[in-house]
N, C-alpha and C positions, 0 to 999 in steps of 0.2 A: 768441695774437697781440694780444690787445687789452691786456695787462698792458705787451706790449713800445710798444705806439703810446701808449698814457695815461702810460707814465711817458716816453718821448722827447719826447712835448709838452709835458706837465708840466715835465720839466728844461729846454727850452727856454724855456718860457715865465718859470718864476721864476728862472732863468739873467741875463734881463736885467736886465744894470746892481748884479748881487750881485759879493761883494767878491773871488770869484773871478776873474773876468770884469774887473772894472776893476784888481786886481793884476797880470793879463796884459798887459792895454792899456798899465797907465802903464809898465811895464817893456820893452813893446815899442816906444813911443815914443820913450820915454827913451834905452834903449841898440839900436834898432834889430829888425828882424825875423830875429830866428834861430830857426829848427826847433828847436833843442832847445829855446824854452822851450816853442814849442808840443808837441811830444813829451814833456817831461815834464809841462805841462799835461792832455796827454790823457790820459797814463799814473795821474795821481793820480786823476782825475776817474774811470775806470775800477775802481781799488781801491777807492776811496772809496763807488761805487754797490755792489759787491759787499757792501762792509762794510754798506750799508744794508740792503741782501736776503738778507744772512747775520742780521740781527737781525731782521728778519721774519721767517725759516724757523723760529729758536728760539723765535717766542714763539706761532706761528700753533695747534702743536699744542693748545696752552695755552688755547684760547680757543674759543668756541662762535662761529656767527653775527652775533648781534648786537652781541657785546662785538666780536669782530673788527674789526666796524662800526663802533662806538664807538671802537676805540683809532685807526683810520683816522682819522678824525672830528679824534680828540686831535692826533696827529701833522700834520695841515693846519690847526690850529688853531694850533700851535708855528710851521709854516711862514709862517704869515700876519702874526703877532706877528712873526717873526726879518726876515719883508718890510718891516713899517713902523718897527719900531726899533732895527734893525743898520745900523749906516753903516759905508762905506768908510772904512777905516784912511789913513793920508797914507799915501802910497808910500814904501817904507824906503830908505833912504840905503846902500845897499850898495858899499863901497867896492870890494870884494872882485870883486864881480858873481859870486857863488857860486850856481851853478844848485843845490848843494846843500841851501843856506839855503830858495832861493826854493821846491826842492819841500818845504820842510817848514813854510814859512809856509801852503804854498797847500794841501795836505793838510789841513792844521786848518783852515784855513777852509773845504772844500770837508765837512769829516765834521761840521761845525755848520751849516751853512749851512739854508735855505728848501728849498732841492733837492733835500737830503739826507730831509731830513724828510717833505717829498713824495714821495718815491722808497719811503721805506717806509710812509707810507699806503696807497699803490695796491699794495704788493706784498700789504701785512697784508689789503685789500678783494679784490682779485681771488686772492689766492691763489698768483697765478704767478710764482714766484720769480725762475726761469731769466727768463723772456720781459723780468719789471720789471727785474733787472738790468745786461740788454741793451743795454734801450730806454735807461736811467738813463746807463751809459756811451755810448751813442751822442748823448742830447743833451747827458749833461755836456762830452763834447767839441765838441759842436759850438759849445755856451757858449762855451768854451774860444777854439777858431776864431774866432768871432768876433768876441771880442776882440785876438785876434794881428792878423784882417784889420783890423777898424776900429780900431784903435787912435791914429789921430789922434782921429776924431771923439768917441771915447768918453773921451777925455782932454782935449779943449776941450769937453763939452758935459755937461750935468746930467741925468742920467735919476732923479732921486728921484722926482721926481711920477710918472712914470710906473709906477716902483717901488710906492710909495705904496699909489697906486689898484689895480697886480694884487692886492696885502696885505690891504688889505678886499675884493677879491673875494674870495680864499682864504678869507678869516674869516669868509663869509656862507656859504661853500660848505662851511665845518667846521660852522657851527650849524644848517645845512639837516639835514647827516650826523647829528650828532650827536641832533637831534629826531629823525630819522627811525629811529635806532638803539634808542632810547629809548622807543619808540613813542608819540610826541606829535604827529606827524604822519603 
């Protein structure tokens, strides 16, 4: 249970204002609020955590305790870095307005993302693959959601600094991990 709740908060939490999330909004803005992009929002965000806790399962055998610890450590150390220097892309000019396109824009950006990365820190820490991948699709969608709901506000308004500042949280809480794996702390 607790692999499913640390990573549904986790994806919530580095969810805001990543390029998932503002690709949703300005598309929902833009051409209005249709289910399908949220449904196929939700659906990638779903593959996408799988694909993270599928690269967790293969490398967990692999690893003793501490390294586990350590590669956790790494993988929110990546997430924290992709928080403070990944920007959102301009919204693409799709004449087309091809739901097909947009799931394969937002696929790549949801398998590189902060979220992703976190998704499989907690799965590689706690071990729980099933519960982290879960928890992972339940907030990548909710990310998701809530950029379909708020998608005016998130498309008039700047969340970088906010971004920002969760990015060195993460990165203080990868070198807390990382000392404590290492045993320096």
């Amino acid at each position: 249970m607790s692999g499913f709740l640390f990573a549904f908060i986790a994806l919530l939490v580095t969810g805001i204002g990543a390029r998932d999330q503002l690709l949703v909004a300005a598309l929902s803005h833009r051409r209005g609020q249709r289910p399908a992009v949220l449904l196929v929002g939700a659906a990638s965000a779903a593959l996408t955590a799988g694909i993270a806790a599928g690269g967790a399962a293969l490398v967990i055998p692999m690893l003793n305790g501490n390294a586990r610890l350590f590669l956790a450590a790494l993988a929110l150390g990546l997430a924290g870095a992709e928080m403070l220097i990944a920007r959102a892309s301009p919204t693409p000019r799709e004449p087309t307005d091809s739901l097909g396109a947009f799931a394969l824009v937002l696929f790549v950006q949801q398998l590189t993302d902060a979220a992703r990365f976190m998704l499989f820190g907690i799965a590689v820490a706690t071990g729980a693959i099933l519960p982290a991948a879960l928890g992972g699709a339940a907030g990548g969608a909710g990310v998701i959601a809530a950029g379909w709901i708020a998608a005016r506000a998130l498309a008039q308004r700047s969340v970088v600094p906010l971004r920002r500042g969760l990015g060195t949280a993460v990165l203080v809480v990868a070198a807390v991990l990382a000392l404590w794996a290492t045993g320096r702390i």
